[in-house]
C-alpha positions in Angstrom: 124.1 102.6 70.9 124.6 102.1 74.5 126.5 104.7 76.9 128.8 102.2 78.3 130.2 101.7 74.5 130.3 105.2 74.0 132.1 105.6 77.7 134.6 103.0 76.3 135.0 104.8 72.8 136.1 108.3 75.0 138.6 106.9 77.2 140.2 105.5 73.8 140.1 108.7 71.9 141.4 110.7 75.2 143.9 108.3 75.7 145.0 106.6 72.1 144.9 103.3 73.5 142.7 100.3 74.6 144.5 98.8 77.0 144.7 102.1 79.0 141.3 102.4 78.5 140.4 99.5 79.6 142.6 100.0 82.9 140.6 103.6 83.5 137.3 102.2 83.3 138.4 99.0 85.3 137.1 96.4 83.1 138.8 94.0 80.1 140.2 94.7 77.3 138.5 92.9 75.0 135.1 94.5 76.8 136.6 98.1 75.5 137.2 96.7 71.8 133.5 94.6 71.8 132.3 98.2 72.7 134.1 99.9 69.7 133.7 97.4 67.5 129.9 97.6 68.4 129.8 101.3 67.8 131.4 100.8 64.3 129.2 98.4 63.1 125.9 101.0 64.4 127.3 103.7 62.6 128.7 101.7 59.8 132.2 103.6 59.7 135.5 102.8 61.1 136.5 105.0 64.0 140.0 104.0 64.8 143.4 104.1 62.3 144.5 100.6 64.1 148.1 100.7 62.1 149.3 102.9 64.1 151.2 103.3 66.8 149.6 104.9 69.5 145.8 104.1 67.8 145.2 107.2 65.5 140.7 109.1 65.5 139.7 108.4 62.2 137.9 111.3 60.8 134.5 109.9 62.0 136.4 108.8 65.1 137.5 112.6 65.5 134.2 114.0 64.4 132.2 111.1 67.4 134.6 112.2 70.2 134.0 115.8 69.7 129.9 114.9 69.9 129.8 112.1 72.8 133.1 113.1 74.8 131.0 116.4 76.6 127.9 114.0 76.2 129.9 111.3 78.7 131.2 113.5 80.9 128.2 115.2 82.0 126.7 112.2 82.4 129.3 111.2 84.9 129.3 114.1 86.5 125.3 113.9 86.7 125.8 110.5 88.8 128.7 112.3 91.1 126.7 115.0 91.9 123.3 112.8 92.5 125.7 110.5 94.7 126.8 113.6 96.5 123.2 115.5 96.7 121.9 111.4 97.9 125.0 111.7 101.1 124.1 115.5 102.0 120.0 115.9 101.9 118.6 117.7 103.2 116.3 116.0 105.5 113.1 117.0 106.3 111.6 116.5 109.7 108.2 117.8 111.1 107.7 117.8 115.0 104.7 119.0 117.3 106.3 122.5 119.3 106.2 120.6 122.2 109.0 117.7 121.1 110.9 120.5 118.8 112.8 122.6 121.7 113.2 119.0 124.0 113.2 116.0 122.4 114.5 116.6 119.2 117.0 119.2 120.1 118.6 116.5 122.2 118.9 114.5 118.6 119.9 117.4 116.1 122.9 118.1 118.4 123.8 114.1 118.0 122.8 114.2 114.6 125.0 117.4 113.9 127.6 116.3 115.5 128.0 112.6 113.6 126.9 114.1 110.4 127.8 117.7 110.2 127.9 117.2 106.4 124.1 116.5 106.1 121.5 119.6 106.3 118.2 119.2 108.4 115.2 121.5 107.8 112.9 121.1 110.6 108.9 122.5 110.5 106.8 123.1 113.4 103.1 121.4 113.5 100.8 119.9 115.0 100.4 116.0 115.4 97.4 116.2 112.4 99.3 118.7 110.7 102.5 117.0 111.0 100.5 113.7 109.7 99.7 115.5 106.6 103.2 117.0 105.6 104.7 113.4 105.5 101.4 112.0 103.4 101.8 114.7 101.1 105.3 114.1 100.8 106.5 117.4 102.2 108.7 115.6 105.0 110.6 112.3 105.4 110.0 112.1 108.9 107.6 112.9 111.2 107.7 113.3 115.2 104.5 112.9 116.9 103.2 112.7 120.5 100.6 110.4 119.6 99.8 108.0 116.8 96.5 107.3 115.3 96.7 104.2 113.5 96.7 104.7 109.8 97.6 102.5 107.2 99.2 104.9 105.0 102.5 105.0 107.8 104.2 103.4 109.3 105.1 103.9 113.4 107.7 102.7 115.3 107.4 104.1 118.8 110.4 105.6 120.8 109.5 107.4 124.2 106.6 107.8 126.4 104.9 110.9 126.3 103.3 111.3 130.0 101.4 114.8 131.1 102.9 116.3 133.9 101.2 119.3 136.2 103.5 122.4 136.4 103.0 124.8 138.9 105.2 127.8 140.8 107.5 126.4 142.9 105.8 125.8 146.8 102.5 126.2 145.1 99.8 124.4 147.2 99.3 121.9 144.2 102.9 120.8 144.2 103.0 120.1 147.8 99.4 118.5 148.2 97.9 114.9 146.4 96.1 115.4 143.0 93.2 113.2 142.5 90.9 115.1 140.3 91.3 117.6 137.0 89.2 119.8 139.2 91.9 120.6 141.9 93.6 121.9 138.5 90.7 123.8 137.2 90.5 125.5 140.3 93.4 127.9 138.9 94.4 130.0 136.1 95.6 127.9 133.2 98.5 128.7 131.1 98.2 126.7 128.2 99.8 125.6 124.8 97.6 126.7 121.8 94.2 125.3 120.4 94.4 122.3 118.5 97.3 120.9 120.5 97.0 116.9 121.5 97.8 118.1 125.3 95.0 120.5 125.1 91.9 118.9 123.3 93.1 116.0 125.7 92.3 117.9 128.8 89.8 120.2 127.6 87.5 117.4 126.3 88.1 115.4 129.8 87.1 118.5 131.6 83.8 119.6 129.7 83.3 115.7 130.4 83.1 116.3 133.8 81.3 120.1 133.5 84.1 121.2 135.4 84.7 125.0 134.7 87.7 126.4 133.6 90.0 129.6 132.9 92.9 129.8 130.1 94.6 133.1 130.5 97.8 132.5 128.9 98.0 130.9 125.3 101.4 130.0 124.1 103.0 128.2 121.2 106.3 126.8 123.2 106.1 124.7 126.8 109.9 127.3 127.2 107.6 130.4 127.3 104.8 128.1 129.2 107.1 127.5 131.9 108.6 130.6 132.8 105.0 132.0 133.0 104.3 129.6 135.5 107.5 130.9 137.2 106.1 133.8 137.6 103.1 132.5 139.5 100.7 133.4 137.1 99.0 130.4 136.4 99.8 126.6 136.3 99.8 124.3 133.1 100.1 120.6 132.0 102.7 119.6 129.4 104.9 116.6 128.8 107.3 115.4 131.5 109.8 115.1 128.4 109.6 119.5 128.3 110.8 119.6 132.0 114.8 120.1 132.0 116.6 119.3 135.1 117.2 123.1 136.2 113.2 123.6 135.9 113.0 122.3 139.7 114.4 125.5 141.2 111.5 127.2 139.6 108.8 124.8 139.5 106.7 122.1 141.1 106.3 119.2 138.7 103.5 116.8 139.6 102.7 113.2 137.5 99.1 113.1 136.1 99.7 109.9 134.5 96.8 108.8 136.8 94.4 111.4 135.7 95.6 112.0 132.1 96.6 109.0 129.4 100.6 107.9 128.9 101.0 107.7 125.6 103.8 106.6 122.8 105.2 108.7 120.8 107.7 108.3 118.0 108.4 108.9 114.3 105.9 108.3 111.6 107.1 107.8 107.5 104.8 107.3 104.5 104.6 103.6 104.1 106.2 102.0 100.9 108.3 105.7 100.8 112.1 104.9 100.1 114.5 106.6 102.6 117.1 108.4 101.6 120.3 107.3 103.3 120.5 110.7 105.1 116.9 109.9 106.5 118.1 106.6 107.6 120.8 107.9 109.4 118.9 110.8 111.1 116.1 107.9 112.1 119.1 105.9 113.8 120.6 108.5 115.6 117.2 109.5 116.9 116.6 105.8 118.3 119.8 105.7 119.8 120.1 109.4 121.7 116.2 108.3 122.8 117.4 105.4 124.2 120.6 106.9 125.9 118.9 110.1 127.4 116.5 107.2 129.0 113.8 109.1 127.7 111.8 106.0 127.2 111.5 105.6 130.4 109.1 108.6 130.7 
């Protein structure tokens, strides 16, 4: 017993006909009665009065319908509502704090936008952490800075990720060359957590050079970072990408892309991992506003 036959025996008994039948479920005729006749020959009884005029339930007919008819339907309803969860999501997305108020803000207002109908649920990581939610399963897309090569993802690359100095604005840094992390060192740092790819970065190239150093300001957004560094406290490194136009009237913004490494970042997904369509969607939108806001270019 097959649900196709039984779907073809309900639209007969709702409908007391096969040729309707047939026309509801889009397919032939004789497809409908095969089905039935199928279905009488399992259960070894006859389920239609066929002398009649419209068709007539036999009492097994009657007794069938009243079993499979709520059976059918909620497994039609099952497959809407799958279709419908499949088009709506939600999609899950895990970024460093560093791209999350920049670079993909500047996507989830495209995304939203084109696809107000599918939900996003966004988590805040960093790049190993963020590595670990998709592996686990726990996100479809991840949004990293950096990518160490790992066979379980795969990486397709979408901006540059270059460290830029950020100092008060007319601070003697911003006016005069930087050729050395020690210049930098020379002032208070303002700086975004521990464990942060920015961070272990230049920490690890400044105990390199035993070059001391003072943090005095730890924060967990490059916003909070910057207006800090507004207020002359301190000056910190961050990615160019976290600088927003209006930030010059505030701040000096100097390239270290000669000091400190360019990287690529992009979007990692568990390898072999079908996307939903949602996921695809949210991955295309992301290549194209990238490639728009020219943030490739750096």
């Amino acid at each position: 017993m097959e649900l196709r036959e039984l779907r073809s025996f309900c639209a007969a008994a709702r409908v007391r006909s096969i040729s309707r039948a047939a026309d509801i479920l889009e397919i032939g005729q004789p497809t409908v009665t095969t089905h039935i006749k199928k279905l009488e020959s399992e259960l070894g009884t006859v389920l239609f009065d066929r002398m009649k005029r419209p068709i007539q339930l036999t009492l097994s007919g009657k007794t069938l319908a009243d079993l499979a008819t709520p059976l059918v339907e909620g497994i039609d309803a099952l497959a809407d509502t799958t279709a419908e969860a499949e088009e709506r999501g939600p999609v899950v997305v895990a970024a460093t704090p560093d791209l999350i108020p920049h670079t993909l803000l500047r996507v989830v207002r495209v995304f939203l936008a084109r696809h107000p109908h599918i939900h996003l649920r966004i988590s805040s990581a960093t790049r190993h952490e963020v590595q670990e939610i998709v592996s686990d399963g726990e996100a479809d897309v991840g949004i990293v800075q950096h990518y160490d090569r790992d066979e379980q993802f795969d990486f397709e690359g979408l901006f540059v990720y270059e460290r830029v100095l950020i100092t008060p604005r007319d601070h003697p840094l911003s006016v005069e060359p930087v050729e050395s992390l020690a210049q930098v060192a020379e002032w208070p740092l303002i700086l975004m957590s521990s464990g942060t790819h920015t961070r272990d970065i230049l920490e690890s190239e400044l105990k390199r050079r035993g070059v001391n150093y003072e943090i005095i300001v730890e924060l967990d957004s490059m916003d909070m970072i910057k207006r800090y560094v507004a207020l002359g406290m301190g000056v910190s490194i961050g990615p160019r990408l976290a600088i927003d136009p209006e930030d010059q009237d505030e701040l000096g913004v100097v390239g270290l892309g000669h000091l400190l490494p360019v990287e690529q970042g992009g979007i990692i997904t568990l390898r072999g991992k079908r996307l939903s369509t949602p996921t695809e969607r949210f991955i295309s939108v992301m290549r194209d506003t990238l490639a728009t806001a020219g943030v490739q270019g750096g």
